[in-house]
C-alpha positions as CSV (number, residue, x, y, z in Angstrom):
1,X,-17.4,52.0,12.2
2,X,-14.8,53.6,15.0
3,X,-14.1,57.0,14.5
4,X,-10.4,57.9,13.4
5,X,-7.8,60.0,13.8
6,X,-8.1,63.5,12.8
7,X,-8.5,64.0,9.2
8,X,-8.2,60.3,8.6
9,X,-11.2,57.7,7.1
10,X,-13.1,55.7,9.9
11,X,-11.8,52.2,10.9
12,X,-13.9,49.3,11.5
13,X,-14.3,47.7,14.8
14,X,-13.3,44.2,14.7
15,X,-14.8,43.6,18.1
16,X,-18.6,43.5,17.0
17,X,-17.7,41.2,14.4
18,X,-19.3,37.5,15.3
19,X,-16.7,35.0,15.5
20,X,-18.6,31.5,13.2
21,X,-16.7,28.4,13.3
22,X,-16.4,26.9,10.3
23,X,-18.1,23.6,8.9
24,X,-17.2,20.8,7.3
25,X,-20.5,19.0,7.0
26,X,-19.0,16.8,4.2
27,X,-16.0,15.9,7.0
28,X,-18.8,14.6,9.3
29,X,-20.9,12.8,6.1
30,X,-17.8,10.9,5.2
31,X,-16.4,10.5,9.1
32,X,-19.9,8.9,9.7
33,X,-20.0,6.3,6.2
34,X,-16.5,4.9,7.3
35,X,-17.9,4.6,11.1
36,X,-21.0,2.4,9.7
37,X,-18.6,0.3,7.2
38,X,-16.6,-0.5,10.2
39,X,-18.8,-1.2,12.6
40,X,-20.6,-3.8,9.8
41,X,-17.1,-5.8,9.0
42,X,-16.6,-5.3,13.5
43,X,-19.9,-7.2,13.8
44,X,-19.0,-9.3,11.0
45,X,-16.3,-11.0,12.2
46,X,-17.4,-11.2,15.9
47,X,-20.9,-12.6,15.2
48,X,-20.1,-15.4,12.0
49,X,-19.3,-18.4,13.5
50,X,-17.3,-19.8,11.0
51,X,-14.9,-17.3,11.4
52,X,-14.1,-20.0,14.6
53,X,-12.0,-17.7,16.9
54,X,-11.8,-20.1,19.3
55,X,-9.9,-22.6,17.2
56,X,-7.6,-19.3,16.0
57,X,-7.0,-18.5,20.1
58,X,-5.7,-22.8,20.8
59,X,-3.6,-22.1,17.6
60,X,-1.8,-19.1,17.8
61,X,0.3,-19.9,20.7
62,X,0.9,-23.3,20.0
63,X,4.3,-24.8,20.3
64,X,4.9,-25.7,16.9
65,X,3.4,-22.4,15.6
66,X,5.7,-20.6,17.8
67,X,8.3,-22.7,16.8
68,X,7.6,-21.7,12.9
69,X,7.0,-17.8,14.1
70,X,11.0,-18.4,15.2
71,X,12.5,-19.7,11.9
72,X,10.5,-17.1,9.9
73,X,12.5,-14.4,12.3
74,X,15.6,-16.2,11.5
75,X,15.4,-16.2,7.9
76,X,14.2,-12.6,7.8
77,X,16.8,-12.1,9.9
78,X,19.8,-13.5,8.1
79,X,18.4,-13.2,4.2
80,X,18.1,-8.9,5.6
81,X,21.6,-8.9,6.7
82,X,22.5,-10.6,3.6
83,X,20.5,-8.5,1.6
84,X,21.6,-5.4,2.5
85,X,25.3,-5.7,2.7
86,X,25.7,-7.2,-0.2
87,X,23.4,-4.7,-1.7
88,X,25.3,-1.5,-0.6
89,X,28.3,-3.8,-1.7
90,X,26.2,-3.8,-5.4
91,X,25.6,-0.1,-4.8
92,X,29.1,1.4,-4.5
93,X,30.0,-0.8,-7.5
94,X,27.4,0.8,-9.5
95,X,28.9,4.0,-8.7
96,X,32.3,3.1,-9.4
97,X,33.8,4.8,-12.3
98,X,35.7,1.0,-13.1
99,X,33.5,-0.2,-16.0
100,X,34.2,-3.9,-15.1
101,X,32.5,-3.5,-11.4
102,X,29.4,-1.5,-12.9
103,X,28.8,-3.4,-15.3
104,X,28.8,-6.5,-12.5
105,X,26.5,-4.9,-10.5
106,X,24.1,-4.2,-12.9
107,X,24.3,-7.5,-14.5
108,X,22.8,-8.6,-10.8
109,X,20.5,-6.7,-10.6
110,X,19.2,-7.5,-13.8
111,X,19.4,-11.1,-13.3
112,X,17.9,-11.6,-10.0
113,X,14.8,-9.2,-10.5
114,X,14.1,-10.7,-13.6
115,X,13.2,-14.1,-12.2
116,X,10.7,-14.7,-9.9
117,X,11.7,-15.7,-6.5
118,X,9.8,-19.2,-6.2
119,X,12.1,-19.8,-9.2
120,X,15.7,-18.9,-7.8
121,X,14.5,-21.2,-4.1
122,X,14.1,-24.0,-6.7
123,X,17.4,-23.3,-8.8
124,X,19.4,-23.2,-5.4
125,X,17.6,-26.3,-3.7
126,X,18.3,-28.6,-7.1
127,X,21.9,-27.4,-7.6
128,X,23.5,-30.6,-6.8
129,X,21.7,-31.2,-10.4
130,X,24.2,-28.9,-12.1
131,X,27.3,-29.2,-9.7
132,X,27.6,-32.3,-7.7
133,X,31.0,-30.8,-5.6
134,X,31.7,-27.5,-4.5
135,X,35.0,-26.7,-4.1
136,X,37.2,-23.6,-2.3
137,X,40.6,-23.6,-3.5
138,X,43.4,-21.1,-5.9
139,X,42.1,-21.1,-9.2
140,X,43.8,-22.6,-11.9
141,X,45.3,-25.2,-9.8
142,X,45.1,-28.7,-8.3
143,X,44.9,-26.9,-4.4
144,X,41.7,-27.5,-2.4
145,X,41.2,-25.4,0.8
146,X,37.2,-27.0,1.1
147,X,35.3,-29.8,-0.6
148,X,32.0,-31.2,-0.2
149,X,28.9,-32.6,-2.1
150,X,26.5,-30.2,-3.1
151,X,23.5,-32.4,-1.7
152,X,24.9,-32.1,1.8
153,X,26.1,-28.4,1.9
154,X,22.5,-27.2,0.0
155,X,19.9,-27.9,2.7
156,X,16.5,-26.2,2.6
157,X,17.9,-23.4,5.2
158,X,20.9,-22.7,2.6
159,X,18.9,-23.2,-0.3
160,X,15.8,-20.3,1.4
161,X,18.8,-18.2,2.8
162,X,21.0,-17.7,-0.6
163,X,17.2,-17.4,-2.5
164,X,15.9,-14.8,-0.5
165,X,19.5,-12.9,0.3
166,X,20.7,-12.5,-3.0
167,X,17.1,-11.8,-4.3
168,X,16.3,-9.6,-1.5
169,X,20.6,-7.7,-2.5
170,X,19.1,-7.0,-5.9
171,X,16.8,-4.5,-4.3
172,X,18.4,-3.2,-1.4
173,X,21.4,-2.0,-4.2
174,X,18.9,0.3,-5.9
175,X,17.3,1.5,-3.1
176,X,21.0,2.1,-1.3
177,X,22.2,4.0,-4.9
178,X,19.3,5.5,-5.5
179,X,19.5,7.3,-2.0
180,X,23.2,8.1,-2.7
181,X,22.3,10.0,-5.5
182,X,19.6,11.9,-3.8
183,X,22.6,13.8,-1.7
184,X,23.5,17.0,-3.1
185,X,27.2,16.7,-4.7
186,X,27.9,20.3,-3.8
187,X,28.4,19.9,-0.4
188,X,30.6,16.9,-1.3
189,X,32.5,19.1,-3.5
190,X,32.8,21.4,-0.5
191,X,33.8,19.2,2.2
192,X,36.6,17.9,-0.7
193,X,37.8,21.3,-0.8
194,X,38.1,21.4,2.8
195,X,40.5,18.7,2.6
196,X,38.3,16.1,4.4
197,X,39.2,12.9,3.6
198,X,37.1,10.4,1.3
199,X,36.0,8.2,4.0
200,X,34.9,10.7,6.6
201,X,33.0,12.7,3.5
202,X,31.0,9.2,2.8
203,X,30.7,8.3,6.5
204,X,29.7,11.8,8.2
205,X,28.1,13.6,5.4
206,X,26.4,11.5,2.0
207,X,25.7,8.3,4.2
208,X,23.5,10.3,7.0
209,X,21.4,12.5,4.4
210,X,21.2,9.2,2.2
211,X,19.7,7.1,5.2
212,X,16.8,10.0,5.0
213,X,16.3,8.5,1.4
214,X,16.6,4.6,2.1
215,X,15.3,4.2,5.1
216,X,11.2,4.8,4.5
217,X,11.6,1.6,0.9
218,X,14.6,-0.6,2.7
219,X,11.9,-1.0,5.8
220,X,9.0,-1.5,3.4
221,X,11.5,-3.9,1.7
222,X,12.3,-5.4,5.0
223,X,8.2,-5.9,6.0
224,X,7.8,-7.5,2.3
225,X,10.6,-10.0,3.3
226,X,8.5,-11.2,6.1
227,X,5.9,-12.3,4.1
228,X,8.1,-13.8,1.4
229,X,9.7,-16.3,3.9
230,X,6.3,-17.7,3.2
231,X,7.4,-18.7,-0.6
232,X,9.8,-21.1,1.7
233,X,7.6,-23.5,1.8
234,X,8.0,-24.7,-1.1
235,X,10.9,-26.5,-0.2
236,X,9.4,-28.1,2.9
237,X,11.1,-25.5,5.6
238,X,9.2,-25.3,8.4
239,X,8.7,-21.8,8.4
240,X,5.4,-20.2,9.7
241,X,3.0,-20.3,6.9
242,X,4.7,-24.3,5.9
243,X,4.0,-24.8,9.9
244,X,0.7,-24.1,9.4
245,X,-0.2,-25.8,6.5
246,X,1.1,-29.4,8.0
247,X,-1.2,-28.0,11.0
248,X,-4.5,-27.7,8.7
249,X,-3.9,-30.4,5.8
250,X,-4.1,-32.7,9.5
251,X,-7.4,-31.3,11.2
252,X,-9.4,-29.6,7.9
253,X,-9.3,-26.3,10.0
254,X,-8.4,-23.9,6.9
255,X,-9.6,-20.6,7.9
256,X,-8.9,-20.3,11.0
257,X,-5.3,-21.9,10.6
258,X,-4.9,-19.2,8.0
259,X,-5.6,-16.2,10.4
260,X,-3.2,-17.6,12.9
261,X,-1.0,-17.1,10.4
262,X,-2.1,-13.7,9.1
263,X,-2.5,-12.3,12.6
264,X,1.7,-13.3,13.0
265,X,2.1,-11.7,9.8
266,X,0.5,-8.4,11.4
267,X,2.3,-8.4,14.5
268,X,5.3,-8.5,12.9
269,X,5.0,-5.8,10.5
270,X,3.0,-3.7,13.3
271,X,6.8,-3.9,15.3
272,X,8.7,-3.0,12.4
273,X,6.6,0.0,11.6
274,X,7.5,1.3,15.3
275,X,11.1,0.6,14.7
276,X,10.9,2.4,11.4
277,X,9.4,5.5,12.9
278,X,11.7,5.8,16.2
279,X,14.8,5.1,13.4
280,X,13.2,8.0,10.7
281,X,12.9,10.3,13.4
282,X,16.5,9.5,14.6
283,X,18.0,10.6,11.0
284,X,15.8,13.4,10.6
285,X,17.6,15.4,12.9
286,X,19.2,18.3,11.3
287,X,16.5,18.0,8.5
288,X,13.5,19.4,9.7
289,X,13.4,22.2,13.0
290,X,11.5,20.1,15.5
291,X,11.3,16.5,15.3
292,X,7.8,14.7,15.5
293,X,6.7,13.5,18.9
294,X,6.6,10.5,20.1
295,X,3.4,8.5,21.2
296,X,4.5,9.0,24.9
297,X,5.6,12.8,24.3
298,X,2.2,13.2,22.8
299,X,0.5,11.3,25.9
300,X,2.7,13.4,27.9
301,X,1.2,16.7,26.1
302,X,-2.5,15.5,26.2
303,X,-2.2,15.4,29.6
304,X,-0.7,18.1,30.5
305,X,-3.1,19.7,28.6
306,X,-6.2,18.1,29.9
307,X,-4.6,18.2,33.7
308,X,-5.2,22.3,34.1
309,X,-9.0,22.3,32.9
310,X,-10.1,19.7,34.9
311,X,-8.3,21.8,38.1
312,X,-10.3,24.9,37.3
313,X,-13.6,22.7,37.0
């Protein structure tokens, strides 16, 4: 113990303490179980021969693959766009004080998740069952601005885009709504008494705080899209995953076929999760105090880090 002041009680010397770092031996235990689970399934999958990597490697750039890669963009693509302007569409009706348009919107909604998707591609591809003309015209009279069979204007491309659009605007409008509502109404209420008009107080103040809300489920909606354009081949699109099941029901080569098109799968979704965080980190300005670093600003700091220790060594 230090001496103190005059008439006042000793102090401790901080000093002599000894500075122990602490342990997490548990950290390490569990750190080294996952190493040796990962190494196994590593050795696994390099070492099985019936994995056939080669056959995966002649396959996954192949013309036709590629070709099927491209129309699984395009429907993802399109059905998205679809999806999600229809569904904020769905969304501002919901929140419409009009009875008649909410009552619409949920009336969507509940029809279109209620079915299963396979089942609305079928319903779409086999309307010329139910309808053998569609027709564009005034109702209530004889005048026709567009005519055609239903057989010709339905083609598998329609009949995957209007399934997977409208299915995929049933979602998007309670993931937009639900992010709407996440917005705290008193600082609509303020910028209303500030005399800001309607538009500007959606467009500059709900929809940026919202996109906080929607953005993390619409991507995740967006990466389960990509795979369901693979329910597409049940009406014979050649899509990625119909691509390469033409590919293996010719040459027997299941597995391997089958991880050409899981490794597309992956790519995919591994560039969508990059765009996600790059378009999260671009809305959560004004949320948090400093926004989270990129992989090259964290490269950056690494080195700059590791750049003065290695001068003084």
């Amino acid at each position: 113990m230090a001496p103190s002041g005059p008439g006042g009680p000793p102090q401790a010397r901080y000093d002599e303490y000894e500075i122990v770092p602490a342990r997490h031996p548990w950290r390490w235990v569990g750190t080294a179980v996952v190493a040796l689970v990962l190494a196994a399934v590593t050795w696994s999958l390099i070492t099985n021969p019936r994995w056939e990597w080669g056959v995966v490697a002649q396959w996954f750039t192949a013309e036709s693959v590629l070709r099927g890669l491209v129309e699984t963009l395009k429907l993802t693509a399109i059905a998205g766009a679809l999806g999600f302007l229809l569904g904020f569409v769905l969304a501002l009706m919901r929140l419409s004080k009009s009875p008649l348009l909410s009552s619409v919107s949920w009336t969507f909604s509940w029809i279109f998740r209620s079915t299963p998707l396979l089942v609305q591609l079928l319903l779409w591809y086999n309307l010329g069952y139910l309808y053998e003309n569609i027709s564009l015209g005034i109702p209530f009279t004889d005048v026709r601005l567009f005519e055609g069979e239903t057989t010709t204007l339905m083609s598998q491309f329609a009949a995957a885009i209007l399934g997977l659009g409208l299915h995929q605007a049933a979602y998007s409008a309670e993931i937009i709504r639900g992010g709407i509502l996440s917005v705290d109404q008193g600082q609509v209420e303020a910028a209303a008494a500030l005399g800001i008009p309607a538009w500007d107080r959606s467009a500059r103040i709900v929809l940026p705080q919202a996109m906080r809300a929607i953005l993390p489920t619409a991507f995740n909606e967006i990466i389960g899209l990509v795979k369901g354009t693979s329910v597409v081949y049940v009406l014979a699109y050649s899509e990625l995953f119909y691509t390469v099941q033409v590919i293996y029901n010719r040459t027997q080569q299941v597995l391997p076929l089958l991880l050409v098109a899981t490794l597309w799968y992956v790519v995919i979704t591994s560039v969508l999760s990059v765009v996600q965080y790059y378009v999260e980190r671009h809305y959560a300005k004004g949320a948090v105090r400093t926004l989270p670093l990129t992989p090259w600003q964290k490269a950056k700091r690494f080195l700059a880090t590791r750049t003065p220790t290695e001068a003084r060594r």
